[in-house]
C-alpha positions in Angstrom: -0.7 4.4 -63.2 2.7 3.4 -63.4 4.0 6.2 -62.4 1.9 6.4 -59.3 3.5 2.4 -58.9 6.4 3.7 -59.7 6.7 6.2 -56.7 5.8 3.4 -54.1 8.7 1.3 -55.2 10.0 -0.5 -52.0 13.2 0.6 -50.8 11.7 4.4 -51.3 13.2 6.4 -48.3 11.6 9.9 -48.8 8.6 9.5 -46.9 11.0 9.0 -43.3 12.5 12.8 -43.7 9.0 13.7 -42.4 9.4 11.5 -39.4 12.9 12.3 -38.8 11.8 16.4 -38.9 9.3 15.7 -36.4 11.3 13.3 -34.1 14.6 16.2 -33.9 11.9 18.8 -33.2 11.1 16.7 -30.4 14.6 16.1 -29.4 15.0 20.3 -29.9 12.1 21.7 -28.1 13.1 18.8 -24.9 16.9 20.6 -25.0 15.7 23.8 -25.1 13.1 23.5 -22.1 16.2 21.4 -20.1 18.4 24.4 -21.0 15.7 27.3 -19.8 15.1 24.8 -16.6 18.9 24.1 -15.9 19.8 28.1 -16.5 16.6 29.3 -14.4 17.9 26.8 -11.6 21.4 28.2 -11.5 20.1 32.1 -11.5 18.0 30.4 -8.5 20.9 28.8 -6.8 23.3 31.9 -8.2 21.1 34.4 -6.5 20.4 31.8 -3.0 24.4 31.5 -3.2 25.0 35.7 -2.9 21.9 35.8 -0.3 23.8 33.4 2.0 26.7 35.6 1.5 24.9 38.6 2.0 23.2 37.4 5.1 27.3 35.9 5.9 27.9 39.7 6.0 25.8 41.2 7.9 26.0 39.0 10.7 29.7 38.9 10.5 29.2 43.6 10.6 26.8 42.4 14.1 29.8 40.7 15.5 32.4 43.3 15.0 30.0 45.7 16.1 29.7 43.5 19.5 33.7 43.5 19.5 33.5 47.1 19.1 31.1 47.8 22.6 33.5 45.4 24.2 36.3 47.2 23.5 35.3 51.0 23.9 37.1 52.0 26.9 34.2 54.0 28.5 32.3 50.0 28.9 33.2 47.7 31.5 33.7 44.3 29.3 33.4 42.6 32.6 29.6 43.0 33.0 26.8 41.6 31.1 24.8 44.3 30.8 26.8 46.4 28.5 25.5 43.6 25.6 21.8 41.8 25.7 21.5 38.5 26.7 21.6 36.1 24.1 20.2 33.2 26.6 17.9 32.2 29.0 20.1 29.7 30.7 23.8 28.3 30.6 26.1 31.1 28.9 28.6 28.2 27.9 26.5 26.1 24.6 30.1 23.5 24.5 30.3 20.5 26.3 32.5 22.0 29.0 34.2 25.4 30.4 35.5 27.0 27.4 34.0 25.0 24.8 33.4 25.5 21.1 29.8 24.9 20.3 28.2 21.4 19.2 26.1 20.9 16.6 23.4 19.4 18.9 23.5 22.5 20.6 23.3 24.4 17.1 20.5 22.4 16.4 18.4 22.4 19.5 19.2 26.0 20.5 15.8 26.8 21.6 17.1 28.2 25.0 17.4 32.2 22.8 15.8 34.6 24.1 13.7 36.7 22.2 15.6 38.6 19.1 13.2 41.5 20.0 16.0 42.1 23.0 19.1 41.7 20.8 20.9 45.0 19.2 19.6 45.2 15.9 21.0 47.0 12.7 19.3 47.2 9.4 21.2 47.8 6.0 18.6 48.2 3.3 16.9 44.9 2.7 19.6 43.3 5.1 19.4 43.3 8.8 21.4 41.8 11.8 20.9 41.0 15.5 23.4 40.3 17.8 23.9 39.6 21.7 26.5 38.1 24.4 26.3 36.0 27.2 29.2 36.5 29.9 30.4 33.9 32.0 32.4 35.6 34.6 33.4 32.2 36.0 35.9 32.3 33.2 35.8 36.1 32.4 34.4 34.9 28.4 32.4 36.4 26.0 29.9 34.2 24.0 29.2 36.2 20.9 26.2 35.9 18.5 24.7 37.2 15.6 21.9 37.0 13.1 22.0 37.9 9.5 19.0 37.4 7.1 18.1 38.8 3.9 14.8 38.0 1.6 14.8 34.6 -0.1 15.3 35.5 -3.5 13.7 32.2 -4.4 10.5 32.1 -2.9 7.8 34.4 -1.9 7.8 34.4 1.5 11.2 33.6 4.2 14.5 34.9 5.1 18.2 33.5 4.3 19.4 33.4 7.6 23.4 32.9 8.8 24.1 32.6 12.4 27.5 33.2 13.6 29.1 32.4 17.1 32.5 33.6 18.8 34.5 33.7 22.0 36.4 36.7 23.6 38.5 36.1 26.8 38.5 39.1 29.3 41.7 40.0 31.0 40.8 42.6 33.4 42.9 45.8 34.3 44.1 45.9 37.8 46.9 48.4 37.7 47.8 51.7 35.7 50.4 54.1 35.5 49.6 57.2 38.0 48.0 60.5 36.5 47.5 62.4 39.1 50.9 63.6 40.8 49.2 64.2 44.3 49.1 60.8 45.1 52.9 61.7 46.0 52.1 63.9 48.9 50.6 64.2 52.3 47.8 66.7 50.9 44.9 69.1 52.9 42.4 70.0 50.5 40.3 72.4 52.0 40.4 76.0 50.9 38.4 79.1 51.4 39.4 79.8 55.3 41.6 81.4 57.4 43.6 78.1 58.5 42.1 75.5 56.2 45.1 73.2 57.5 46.1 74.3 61.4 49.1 71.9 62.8 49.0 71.7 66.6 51.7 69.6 67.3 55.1 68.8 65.1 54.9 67.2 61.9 57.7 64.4 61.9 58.8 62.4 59.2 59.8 62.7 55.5 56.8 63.1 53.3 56.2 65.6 51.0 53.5 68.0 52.2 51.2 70.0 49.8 48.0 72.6 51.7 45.7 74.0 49.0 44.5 76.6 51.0 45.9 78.5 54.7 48.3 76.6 56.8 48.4 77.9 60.4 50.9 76.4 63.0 49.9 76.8 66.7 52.6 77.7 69.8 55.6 75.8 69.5 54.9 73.4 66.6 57.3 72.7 64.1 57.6 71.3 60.5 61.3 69.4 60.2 60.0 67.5 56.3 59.3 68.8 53.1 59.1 70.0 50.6 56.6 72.4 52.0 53.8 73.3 49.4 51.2 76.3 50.0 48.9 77.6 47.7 48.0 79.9 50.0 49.0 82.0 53.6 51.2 80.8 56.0 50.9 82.0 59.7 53.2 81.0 62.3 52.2 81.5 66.4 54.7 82.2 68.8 57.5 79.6 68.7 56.1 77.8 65.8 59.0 77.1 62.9 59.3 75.4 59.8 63.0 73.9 59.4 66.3 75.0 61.6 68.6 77.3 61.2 71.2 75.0 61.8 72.6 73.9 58.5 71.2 73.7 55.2 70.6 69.9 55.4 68.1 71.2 58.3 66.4 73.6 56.5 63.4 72.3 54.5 62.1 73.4 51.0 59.4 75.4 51.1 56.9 77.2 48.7 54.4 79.9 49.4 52.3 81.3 46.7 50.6 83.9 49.4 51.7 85.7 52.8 53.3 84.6 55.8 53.6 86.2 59.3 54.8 85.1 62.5 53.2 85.7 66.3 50.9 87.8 65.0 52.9 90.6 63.2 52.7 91.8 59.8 51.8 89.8 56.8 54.2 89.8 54.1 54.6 88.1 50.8 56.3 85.3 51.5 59.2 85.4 49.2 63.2 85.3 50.0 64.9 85.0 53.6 62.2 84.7 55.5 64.4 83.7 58.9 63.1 86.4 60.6 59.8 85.0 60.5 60.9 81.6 61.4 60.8 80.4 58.3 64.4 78.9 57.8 63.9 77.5 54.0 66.2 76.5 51.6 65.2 76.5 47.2 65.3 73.4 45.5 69.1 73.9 44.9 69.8 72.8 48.2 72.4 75.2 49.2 70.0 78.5 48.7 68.5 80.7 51.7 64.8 81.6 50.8 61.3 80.7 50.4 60.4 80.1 46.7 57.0 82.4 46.1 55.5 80.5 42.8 54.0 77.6 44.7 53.0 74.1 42.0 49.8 73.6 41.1 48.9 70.0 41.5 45.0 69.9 41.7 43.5 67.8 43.9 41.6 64.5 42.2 37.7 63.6 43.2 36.6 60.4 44.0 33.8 59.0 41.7 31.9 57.2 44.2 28.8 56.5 41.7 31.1 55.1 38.4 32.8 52.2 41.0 29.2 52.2 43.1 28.2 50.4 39.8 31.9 48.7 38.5 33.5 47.6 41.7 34.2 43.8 42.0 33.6 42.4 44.3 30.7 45.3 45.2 27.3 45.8 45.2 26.4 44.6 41.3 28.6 42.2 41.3 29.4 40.0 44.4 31.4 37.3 45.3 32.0 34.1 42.6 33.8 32.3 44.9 33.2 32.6 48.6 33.9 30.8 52.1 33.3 32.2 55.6 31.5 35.2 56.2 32.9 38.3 53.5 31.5 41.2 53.0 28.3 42.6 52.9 28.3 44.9 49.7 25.1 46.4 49.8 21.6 46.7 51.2 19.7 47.8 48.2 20.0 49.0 45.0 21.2 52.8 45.8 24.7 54.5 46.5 23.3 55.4 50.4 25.6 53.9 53.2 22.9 51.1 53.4 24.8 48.7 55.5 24.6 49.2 59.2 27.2 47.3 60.5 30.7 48.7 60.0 32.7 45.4 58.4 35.6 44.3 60.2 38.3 43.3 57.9 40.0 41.7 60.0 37.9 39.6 62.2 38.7 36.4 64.1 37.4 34.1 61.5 38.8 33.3 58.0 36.9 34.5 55.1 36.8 34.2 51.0 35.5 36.7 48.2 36.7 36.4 44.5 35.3 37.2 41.5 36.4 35.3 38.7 39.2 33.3 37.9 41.8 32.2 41.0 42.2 30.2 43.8 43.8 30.2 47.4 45.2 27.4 49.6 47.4 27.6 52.9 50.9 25.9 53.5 50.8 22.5 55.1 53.9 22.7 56.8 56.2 25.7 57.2 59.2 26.1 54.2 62.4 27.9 54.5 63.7 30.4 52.4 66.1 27.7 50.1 63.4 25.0 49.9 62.7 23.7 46.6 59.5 22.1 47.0 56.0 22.5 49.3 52.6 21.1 50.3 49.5 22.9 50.2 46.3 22.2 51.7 44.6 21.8 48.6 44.8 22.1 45.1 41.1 22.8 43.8 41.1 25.9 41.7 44.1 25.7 40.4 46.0 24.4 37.3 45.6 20.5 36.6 48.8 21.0 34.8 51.4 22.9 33.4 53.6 25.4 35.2 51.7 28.8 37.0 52.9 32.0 39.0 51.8 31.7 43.1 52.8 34.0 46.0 52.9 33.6 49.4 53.5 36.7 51.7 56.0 39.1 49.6 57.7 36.2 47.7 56.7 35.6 44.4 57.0 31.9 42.4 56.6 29.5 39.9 54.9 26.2 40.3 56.9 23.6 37.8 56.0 20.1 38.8 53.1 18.6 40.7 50.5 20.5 39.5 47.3 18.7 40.1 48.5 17.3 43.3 49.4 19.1 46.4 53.0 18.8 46.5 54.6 21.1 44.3 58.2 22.0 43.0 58.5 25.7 43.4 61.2 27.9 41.4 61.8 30.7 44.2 62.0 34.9 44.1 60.2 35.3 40.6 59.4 38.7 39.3 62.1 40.4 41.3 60.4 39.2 44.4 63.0 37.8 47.5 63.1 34.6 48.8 61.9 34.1 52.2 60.8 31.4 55.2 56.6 31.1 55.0 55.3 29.9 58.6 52.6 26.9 57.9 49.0 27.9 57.3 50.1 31.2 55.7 48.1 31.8 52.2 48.9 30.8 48.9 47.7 32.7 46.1 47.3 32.3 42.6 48.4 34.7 40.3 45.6 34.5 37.8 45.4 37.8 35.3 41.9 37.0 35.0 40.9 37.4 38.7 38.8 40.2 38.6 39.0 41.1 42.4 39.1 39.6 45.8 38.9 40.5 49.4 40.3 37.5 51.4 41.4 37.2 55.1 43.7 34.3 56.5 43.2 34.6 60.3 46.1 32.2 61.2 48.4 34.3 59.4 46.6 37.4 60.1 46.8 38.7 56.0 44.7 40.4 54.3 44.4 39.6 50.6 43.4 42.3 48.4 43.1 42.4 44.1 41.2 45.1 41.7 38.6 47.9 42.8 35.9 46.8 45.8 33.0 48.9 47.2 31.2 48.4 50.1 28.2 50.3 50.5 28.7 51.3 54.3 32.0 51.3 56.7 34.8 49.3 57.6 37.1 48.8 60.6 40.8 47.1 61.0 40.4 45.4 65.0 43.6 43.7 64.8 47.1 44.3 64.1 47.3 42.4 60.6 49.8 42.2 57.0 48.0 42.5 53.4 49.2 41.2 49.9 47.9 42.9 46.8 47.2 45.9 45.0 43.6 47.2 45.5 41.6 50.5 46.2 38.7 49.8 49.0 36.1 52.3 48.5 33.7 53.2 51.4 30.2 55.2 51.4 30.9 55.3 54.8 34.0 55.4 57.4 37.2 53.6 58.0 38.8 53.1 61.4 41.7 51.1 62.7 41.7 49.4 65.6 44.9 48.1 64.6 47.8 48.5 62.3 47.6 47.2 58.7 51.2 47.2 57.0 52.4 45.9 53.2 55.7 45.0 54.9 54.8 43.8 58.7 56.9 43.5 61.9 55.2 42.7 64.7 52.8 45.5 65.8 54.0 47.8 63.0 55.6 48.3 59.4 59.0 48.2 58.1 59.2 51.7 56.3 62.3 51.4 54.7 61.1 47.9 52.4 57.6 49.2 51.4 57.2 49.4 47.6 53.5 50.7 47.1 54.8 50.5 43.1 53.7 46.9 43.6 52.3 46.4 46.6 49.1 49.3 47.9 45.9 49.3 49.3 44.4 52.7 49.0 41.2 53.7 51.3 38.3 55.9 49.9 35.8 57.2 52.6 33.3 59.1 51.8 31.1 59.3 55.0 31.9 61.0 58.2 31.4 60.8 62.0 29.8 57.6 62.9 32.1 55.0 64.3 35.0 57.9 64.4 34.9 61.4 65.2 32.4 64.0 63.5 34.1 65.5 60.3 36.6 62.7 60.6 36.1 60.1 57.2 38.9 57.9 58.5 40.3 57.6 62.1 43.4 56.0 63.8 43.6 54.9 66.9 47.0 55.7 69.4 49.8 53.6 68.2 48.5 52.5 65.2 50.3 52.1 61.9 49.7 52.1 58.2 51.2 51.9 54.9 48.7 52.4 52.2 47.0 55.3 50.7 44.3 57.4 52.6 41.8 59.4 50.4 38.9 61.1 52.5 36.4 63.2 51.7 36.2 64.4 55.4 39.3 64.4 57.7 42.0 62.1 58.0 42.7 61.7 61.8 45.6 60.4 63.4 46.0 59.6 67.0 48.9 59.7 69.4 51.9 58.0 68.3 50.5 57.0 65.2 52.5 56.3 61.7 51.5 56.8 58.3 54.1 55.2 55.4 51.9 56.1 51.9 50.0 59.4 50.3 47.3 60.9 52.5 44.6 62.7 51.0 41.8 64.5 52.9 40.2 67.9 54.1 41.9 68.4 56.8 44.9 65.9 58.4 44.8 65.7 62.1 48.1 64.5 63.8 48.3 64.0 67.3 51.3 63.8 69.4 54.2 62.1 68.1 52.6 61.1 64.5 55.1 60.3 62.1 54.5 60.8 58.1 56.8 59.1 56.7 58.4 59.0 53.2 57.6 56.7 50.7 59.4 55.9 46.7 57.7 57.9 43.9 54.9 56.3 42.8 54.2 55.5 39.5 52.3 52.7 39.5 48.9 52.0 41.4 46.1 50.2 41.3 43.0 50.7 39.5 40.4 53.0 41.3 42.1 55.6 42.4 40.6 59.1 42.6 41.8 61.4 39.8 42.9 58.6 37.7 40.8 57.5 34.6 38.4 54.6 35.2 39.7 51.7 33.5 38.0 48.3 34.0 39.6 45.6 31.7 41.0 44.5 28.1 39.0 42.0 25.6 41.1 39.8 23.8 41.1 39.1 20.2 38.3 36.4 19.5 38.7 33.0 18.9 36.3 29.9 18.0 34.5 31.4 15.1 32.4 29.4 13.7 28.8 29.3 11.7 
């Protein structure tokens, strides 16, 4: 008994170890079950974190595969259609031209259109979609794309990461020359016995290149050169190519087949060929002879279907800008000489057509060429601020005060240009690298502004005698005819010849159509006196009436010259503007993007 006492003495701590096992266990098993919940719950957010990234990815792969379709040359980054439509309505989600995205926007985006229409790429259990929405207001890109992956954390739902961009547009209006024809007066037709007959003399300077037969009729005479034939050359009584009267007289000339002269024998037409009045010098310039191994320069073709569908201002993309009454570009959906009405260019009222960026004003009051300063008409379109590039006429300058207003200090002859006197009311253009194209007519001034490639799905005329600015190529399903004279570098009713650049100043014509409003087989016609300096391309005849001048290449079938038609020389070109046959189809350059964001 007293030991049992004895064991329940007060003060006898054994009996709390029991307690104290139970209460760590406790304590234990609650650390355990935090550290299981804490280490499940970073896998969780661990596996969350790499599924945001992956989806991260994959949208960021959607967006440089949308830069990618932007930039492949073959695309035209300047239409829409080349990427789906990300949305319904307003390309632009900022708060203003240009602008980032907002997080209201971001939030309430419900404007999308359905992701069934986006591009879409899958990489295992990862996919992407991604569109654009073009503003060609501002010639910008907005970029989107998708990424979404499985939630790792849940049964059902996708990780999703939505990314946004911008790319600026700058589009291409002039390119280097490929094709060296575009140097020449050239007949293309081949596969007859003339393919290119002369009946009167062939004046001027230009180079002259026949792919097939030339024939000269009684009495006419070639005085320019060099002379290119690919084929025969035949020479009727009294007909002649050069004089015999010195060697400066004598023109170069190349025959790669026969020649013969009032009907005698043929002959290859290699050496002296005097006898056949033929009086030739070789490229030496102090050699008798005819040079027998003719250059090959093939002839370009015109793709009327590839600017049919890229021409701007044309029949899918009209005018962004517009006053007056411009153009007509089409009257349905199909490359078919739909429009009736042949458009003058010229007509007695002013007109407007741009697409995208720019703007055009007039001269208040008339300047001189050492005046520092001038007043516009108006100022919308252009910069609020800051210093730009305008031109007016052939001069060239820089805007570095007033901008804003509509009085402007004016730094003059920029770019090489020379400073000259501008009569009021004469045009003022901006020089914007984003304008995509315009066709624009001042009737006070009588100028005709012209930028990039534009198609009109029918013909055109020139009614009065009338100056252009610009480097463009006008292509025509139908005809052209002038009515009057159209000149880069105008004096009164015709063209100074000797100041014509077309390295930085041509409008090219390509006519596709024939008979009509000119001549049958004739694709472009000009009337008696008239003038032009420009290039000609026609897929019919090139016709030239009496007394008529041509300053630029001429392209077509067959060239007709009347009495007293002048060709005359022109500076090598290098440069032209985009659209010309036989050079590659360019369209415009996306620019690095900017605004990234998501």
């Amino acid at each position: 008994m007293n030991r049992i006492l004895g064991r329940l003495q007060p003060g006898d701590e054994r009996g709390i170890a029991l307690v104290m096992a139970l209460g760590m266990l406790i304590v234990c098993s609650i650390m355990v079950v935090t550290v299981i919940q804490y280490t499940s719950a970073g896998q969780s957010a661990s596996h969350l974190s790499k599924a945001r990234l992956t989806a991260f990815d994959a949208a960021d792969g959607g967006m440089n595969n949308a830069y990618a379709v932007l930039n492949l040359p073959a695309n035209n980054s300047l239409h829409q259609d080349i990427l789906p439509q990300c949305h319904t309505t307003n390309a632009n989600p900022g708060s203003g031209p240009g602008q980032t995205p907002n997080a209201t926007w971001f939030s309430t985006a419900t404007n999308f259109t359905s992701k069934s229409t986006w591009n879409h790429n899958s990489y295992g259990k990862t996919t992407v979609d991604w569109c654009g929405d073009f503003d060609i207001s501002a010639d910008q890109w907005y970029l989107w794309a998708s990424g979404y992956t499985k939630n790792p954390t849940g049964p059902q739902g996708n990780v999703t990461r939505l990314l946004f961009s911008k790319v600026s547009v700058v589009p291409t209006l002039t390119q280097p020359l490929n094709n060296p024809t575009w140097n020449y007066v050239y007949a293309t037709r081949t596969g007859n016995a003339c393919d290119q007959t002369f009946s009167n003399n062939v004046g001027g300077t230009a180079r002259i290149y026949i792919a097939g037969n030339l024939c000269l009729n009684n009495n006419v005479g070639i005085s320019n050169g060099p002379l290119i034939i690919q084929g025969n050359l035949d020479l009727s009584n009294n007909a002649f190519v050069g004089t015999s009267s010195s060697m400066g007289t004598r023109v170069e000339t190349y025959v790669g087949g026969n020649c013969r002269y009032g009907g005698g024998s043929w002959a290859a037409c290699t050496g002296n060929q005097d006898a056949r009045h033929i009086w030739s010098k070789l490229s030496d310039g102090s050699t008798i002879g005819v040079n027998h191994v003719a250059p090959s320069v093939a002839a370009p073709t015109a793709d009327f279907a590839k600017w049919y569908a890229n021409g701007m201002p044309g029949p899918t993309q009209g005018c962004t800008t517009s006053s007056g009454t411009p153009p007509s570009f089409d009257n349905n959906t199909t490359r078919d000489n739909s429009l009736a009405t042949s458009f003058d260019l010229t007509p007695a009222a002013s007109y407007v057509c741009r697409v995208g960026p720019g703007a055009n004003t007039t001269l208040s009051s008339a300047i001189t060429a050492a005046a520092s300063s001038m007043t516009v008409a108006s100022a919308s379109g252009f910069p609020a601020s800051g210093s730009f590039s305008v031109s007016i006429d052939e001069e060239d300058m820089t805007v570095t005060a007033g901008a804003g207003g509509t009085t402007w200090t004016i730094s003059r002859g920029a770019n090489g240009t020379t400073a000259a006197a501008h009569s009021a009311s004469s045009t003022v253009t901006w020089n914007n690298p984003q304008t995509d194209g315009e066709i624009s007519w001042n009737a006070t001034t009588k100028t005709l502004t012209v930028v990039g490639t534009i198609y009109i799905d029918g013909s055109a005329k020139v009614s009065q005698n009338a100056n252009y600015n610009g480097q463009a190529t006008l292509y025509l399903s139908g005809t052209m005819l002038f009515n009057g004279s159209l000149c880069g570098v105008p004096t009164g009713a015709s063209c100074i010849f000797s100041n014509w650049n077309p390295n930085t100043e041509m409008l090219t014509i390509v006519a596709d159509g024939t008979g009509g409003q000119v001549a049958a087989g004739d694709s472009i016609q000009f009337a008696n006196n008239q003038y032009f300096q420009g290039g000609v391309f026609a897929t019919g005849n090139a016709d030239y009436g009496n007394n008529a001048n041509s300053d630029g290449p001429i392209m077509a079938s067959q060239i007709l010259l009347a009495n007293n038609v002048n060709t005359n020389s022109f500076p090598n070109i290098t440069t032209v503007p985009v659209g010309m046959p036989g050079n590659p189809e360019v369209y415009a350059q996306p620019n690095p993007p900017q605004s990234f964001s998501g």
